[in-house]
Structure formats: structure tokens, C-alpha cells
C-alpha positions as CSV (number, residue, x, y, z in Angstrom):
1,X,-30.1,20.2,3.7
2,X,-28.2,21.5,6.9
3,X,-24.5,21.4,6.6
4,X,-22.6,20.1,9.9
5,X,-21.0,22.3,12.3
6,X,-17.0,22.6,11.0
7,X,-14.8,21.5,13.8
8,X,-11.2,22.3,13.9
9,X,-8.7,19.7,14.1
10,X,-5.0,20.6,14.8
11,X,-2.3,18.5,13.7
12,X,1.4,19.1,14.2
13,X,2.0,22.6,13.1
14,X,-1.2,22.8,10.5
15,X,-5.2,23.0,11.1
16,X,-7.2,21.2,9.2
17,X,-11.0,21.7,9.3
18,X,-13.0,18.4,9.4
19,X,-17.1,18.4,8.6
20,X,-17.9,14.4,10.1
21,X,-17.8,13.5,6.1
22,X,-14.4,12.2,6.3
23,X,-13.1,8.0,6.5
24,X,-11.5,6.4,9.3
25,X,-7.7,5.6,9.0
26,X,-6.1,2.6,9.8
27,X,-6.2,3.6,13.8
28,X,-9.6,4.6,14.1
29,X,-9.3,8.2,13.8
30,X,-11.4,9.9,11.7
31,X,-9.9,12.1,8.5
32,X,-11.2,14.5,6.2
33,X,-12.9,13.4,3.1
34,X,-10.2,14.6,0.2
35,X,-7.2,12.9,-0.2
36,X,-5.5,9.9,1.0
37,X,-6.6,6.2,-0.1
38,X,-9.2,4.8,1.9
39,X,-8.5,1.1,0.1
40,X,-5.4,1.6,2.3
41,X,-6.6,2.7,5.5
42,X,-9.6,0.4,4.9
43,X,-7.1,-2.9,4.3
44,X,-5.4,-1.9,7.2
45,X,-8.2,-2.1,9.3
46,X,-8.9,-5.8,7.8
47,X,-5.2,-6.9,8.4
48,X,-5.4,-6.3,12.3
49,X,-9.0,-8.5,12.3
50,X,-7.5,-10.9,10.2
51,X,-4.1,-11.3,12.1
52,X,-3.1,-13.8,14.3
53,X,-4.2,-14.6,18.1
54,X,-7.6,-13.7,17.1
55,X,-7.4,-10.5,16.3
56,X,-4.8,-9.3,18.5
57,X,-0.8,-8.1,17.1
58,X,0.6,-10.8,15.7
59,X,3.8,-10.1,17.8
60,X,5.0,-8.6,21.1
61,X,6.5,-4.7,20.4
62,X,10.3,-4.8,21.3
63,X,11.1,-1.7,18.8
64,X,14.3,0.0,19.8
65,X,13.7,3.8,19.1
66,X,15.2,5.2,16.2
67,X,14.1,2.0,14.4
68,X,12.9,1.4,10.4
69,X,10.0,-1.3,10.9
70,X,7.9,-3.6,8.9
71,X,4.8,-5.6,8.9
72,X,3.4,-8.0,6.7
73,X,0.3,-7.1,4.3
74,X,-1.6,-10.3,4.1
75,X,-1.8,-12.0,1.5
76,X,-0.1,-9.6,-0.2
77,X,3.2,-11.0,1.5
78,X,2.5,-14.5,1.0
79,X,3.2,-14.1,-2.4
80,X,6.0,-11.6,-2.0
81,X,7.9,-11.3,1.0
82,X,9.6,-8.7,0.4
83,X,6.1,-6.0,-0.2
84,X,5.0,-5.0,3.4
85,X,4.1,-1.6,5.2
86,X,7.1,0.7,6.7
87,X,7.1,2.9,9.4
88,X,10.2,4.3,11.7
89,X,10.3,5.2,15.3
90,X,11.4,8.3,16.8
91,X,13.4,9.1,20.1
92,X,11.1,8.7,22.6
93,X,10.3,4.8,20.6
94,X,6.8,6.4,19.2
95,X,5.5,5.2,15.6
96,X,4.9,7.2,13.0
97,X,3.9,5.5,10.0
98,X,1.8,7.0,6.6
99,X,-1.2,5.1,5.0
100,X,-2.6,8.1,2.9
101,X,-3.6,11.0,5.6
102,X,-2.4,12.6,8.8
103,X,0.2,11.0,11.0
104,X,-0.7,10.8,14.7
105,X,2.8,8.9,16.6
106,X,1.7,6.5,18.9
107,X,2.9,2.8,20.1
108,X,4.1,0.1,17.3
109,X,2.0,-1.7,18.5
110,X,-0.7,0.8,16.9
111,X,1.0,0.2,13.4
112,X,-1.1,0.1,10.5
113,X,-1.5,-3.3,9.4
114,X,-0.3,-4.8,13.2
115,X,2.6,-4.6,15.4
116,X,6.1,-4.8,13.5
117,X,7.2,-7.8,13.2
118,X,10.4,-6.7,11.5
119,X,13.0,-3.6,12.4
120,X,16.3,-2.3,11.4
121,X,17.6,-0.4,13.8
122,X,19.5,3.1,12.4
123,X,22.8,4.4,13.5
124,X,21.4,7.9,14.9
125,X,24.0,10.4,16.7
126,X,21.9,13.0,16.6
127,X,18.2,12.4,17.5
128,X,16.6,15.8,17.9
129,X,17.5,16.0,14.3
130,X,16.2,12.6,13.6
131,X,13.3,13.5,15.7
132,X,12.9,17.0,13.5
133,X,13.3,15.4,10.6
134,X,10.2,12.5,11.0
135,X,8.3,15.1,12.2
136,X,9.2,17.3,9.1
137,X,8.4,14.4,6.6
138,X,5.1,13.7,8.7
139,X,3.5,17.4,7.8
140,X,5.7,16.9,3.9
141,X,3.1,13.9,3.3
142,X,0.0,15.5,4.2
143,X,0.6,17.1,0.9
144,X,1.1,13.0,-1.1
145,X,-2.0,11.5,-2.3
146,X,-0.9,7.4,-1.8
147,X,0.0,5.0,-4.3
148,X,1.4,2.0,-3.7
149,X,3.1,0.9,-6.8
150,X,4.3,4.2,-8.6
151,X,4.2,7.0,-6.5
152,X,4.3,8.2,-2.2
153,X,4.1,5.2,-0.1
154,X,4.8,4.3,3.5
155,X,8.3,3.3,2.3
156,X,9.0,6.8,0.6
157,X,7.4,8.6,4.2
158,X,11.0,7.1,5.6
159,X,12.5,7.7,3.0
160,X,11.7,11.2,3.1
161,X,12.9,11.6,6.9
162,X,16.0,9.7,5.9
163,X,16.8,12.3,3.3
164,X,16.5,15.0,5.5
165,X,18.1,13.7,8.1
166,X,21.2,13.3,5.4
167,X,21.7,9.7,6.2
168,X,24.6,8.0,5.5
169,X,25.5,11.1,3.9
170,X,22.9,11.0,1.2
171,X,19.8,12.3,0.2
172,X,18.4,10.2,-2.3
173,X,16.6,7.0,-0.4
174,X,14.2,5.3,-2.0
175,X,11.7,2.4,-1.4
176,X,13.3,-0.3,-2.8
177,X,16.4,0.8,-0.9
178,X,14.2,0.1,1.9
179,X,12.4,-2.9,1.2
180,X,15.8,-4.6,0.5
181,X,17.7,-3.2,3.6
182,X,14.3,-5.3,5.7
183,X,14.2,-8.1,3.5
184,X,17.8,-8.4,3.7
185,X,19.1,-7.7,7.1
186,X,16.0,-6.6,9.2
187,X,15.9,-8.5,12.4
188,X,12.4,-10.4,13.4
189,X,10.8,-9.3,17.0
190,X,10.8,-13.1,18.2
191,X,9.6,-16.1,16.9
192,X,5.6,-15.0,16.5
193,X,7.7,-12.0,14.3
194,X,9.3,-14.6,12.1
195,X,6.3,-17.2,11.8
196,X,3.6,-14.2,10.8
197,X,6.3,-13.2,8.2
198,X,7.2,-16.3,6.6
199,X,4.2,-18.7,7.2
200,X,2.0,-17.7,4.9
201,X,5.1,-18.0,1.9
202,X,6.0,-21.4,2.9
203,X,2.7,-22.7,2.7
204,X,2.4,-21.5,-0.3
205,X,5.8,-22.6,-1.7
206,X,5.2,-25.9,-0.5
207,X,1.5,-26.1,-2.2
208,X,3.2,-25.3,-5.6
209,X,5.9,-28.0,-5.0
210,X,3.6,-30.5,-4.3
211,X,1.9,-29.9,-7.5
212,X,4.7,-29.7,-9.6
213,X,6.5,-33.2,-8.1
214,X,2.3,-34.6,-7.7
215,X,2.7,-35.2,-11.6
């Protein structure tokens, strides 16, 4: 059988060569075969159908640059509100979030799993170091294979850039450093924001209510 003509791909600083065998990520572009968790990339492509208006973000992008943001993983986040998918912005306002394979900065709008509908902006002095240091954990996590629960994650990607950017002094971030600075004091991008967060968990809080006060 005939082998398909390699084609090189360059990304950031690195070539990678692609043979057409790899998946799509969450954004449509295409990625090599090895590595990365297509469940991910697949489940983002799912969220964005399954979001609300039809298909369309679920909310209006009003990211600040230099932002953390956050969007729901239905159902997932129905059930927890605090579990969702992480990216930050840089300078210029452009997205770079990690599902499992290269990182290509684009809109928020373009986020994984839909627009943000959650940020927390970060108190950056110096953003070509910000800027270098997104970009430096970007190539770092072509290296990560993805898991979710006990290993690199979109949340550890920041938290990555946040370490080498030193901030606040430190360099030991973490994801649920993260998760609890959104959950906690992240700010929603207008009311679509806050109802495609929180719907879905006070419907369900109010189903199990209803059954436990029903008897």
C-alpha cells in the first residue's frame, strides 16, 4: 500500500511532520496521529454543537488580555461547577488554550469547548515576559500526553506559564489553585456567561430537592 506524501507542518519554534493519519483538535485543525487525547478534542468538538444559541458561543468574548479564562464542560459542570476547561490570553488578547496537542493562539471566541464564559484577569507589569512565558509553556506541552484527572491538563498548561512567569513570586501553581481562584472570584462575561455556567447546576439542584421534599 502507498504511503502518503509527508508534509511539513511548522509550529512555533518546532516542525512536526504530519502524514493525513492524524485527528482533528477541538478547532478543526488537523494533528498528528501520536499523542494527545482525542476523547478531548473530540468532546470539545461536541460541546460547541451542543451549546447554546444553536450552536453558536454561548456568550459574547469581552476577555481583557492577559486574562485566566474558563468555560463550562457540559454536563460535566452541571454536576460540578467548579471542573471546566482553562485557557489564558496573551498581550495582544489572543487565546491559547491546551486540549492534548499543538497550541495555535487565536480568538476566545475559538476556545475549546466555546467562548469563555468566565475570566480572572492577572496583574501583569511585564507582558513580553508574560507573552514569552505562554508561548514557552505552549511548545513545554507538546511534550504532555493529557489527562484530566491525575496528570497535564488545560489547568496545569497555565499553570505552567504562571510558573515561569514567577507569579506572585512563586513557582509552584497548580490546578486546583486555579480552579478555586475561577470558582471563587472569576468574573462572568455577562448574563449569557453566568446562565450557561450555572443553569445546568440549578436545574439539577432543584430536581434533587424536589425529590427529597416529594416524599
Amino acid at each position: 500500500m502507498e504511503r502518503a506524501p509527508l508534509v511539513r507542518v511548522r509550529m512555533k519554534s518546532m516542525d512536526r511532520l504530519d502524514d493525513g493519519s492524524g485527528t482533528e483538535d477541538g478547532r478543526g485543525h488537523r494533528m498528528g496521529g501520536g499523542g494527545g487525547s482525542t476523547f478531548y478534542r473530540r468532546a470539545g468538538a461536541i460541546q460547541r454543537l451542543c451549546s447554546f444559541g444553536g450552536g453558536r458561543p454561548c456568550c459574547s468574548s469581552g476577555v481583557p488580555p492577559c486574562s485566566i479564562v474558563w468555560t463550562p464542560i457540559h454536563p460535566i459542570t452541571w454536576f460540578a461547577p467548579f471542573v471546566g476547561h482553562m485557557g489564558a490570553t496573551d498581550s495582544d488578547g489572543k487565546l491559547h488554550d491546551w486540549g492534548g496537542g499543538p497550541i495555535e493562539p487565536c480568538a476566545p471566541a475559538g476556545m475549546m469547548f466555546g467562548a469563555p464564559c468566565r475570566y480572572l484577569p492577572l496583574k501583569i507589569t511585564d507582558v513580553a515576559a508574560w507573552d514569552a512565558a505562554l508561548n514557552q509553556s505552549d511548545v513545554d506541552y507538546l511534550e504532555h500526553m493529557h489527562c484530566m484527572l491525575c496528570g497535564h491538563d488545560c489547568h496545569s498548561h497555565v499553570a505552567h506559564a504562571l510558573d515561569l512567569h514567577e507569579y506572585w513570586g512563586c513557582t509552584w501553581h497548580n490546578k486546583i489553585e486555579l480552579a478555586a481562584l475561577v470558582f471563587f472570584f472569576g468574573r462572568h462575561l455577562g448574563v449569557s456567561g453566568f446562565v450557561a455556567t450555572w443553569l445546568g447546576t440549578a436545574i439539577i439542584l432543584a430536581i434533587v430537592l424536589a425529590v427529597k421534599f416529594a416524599g
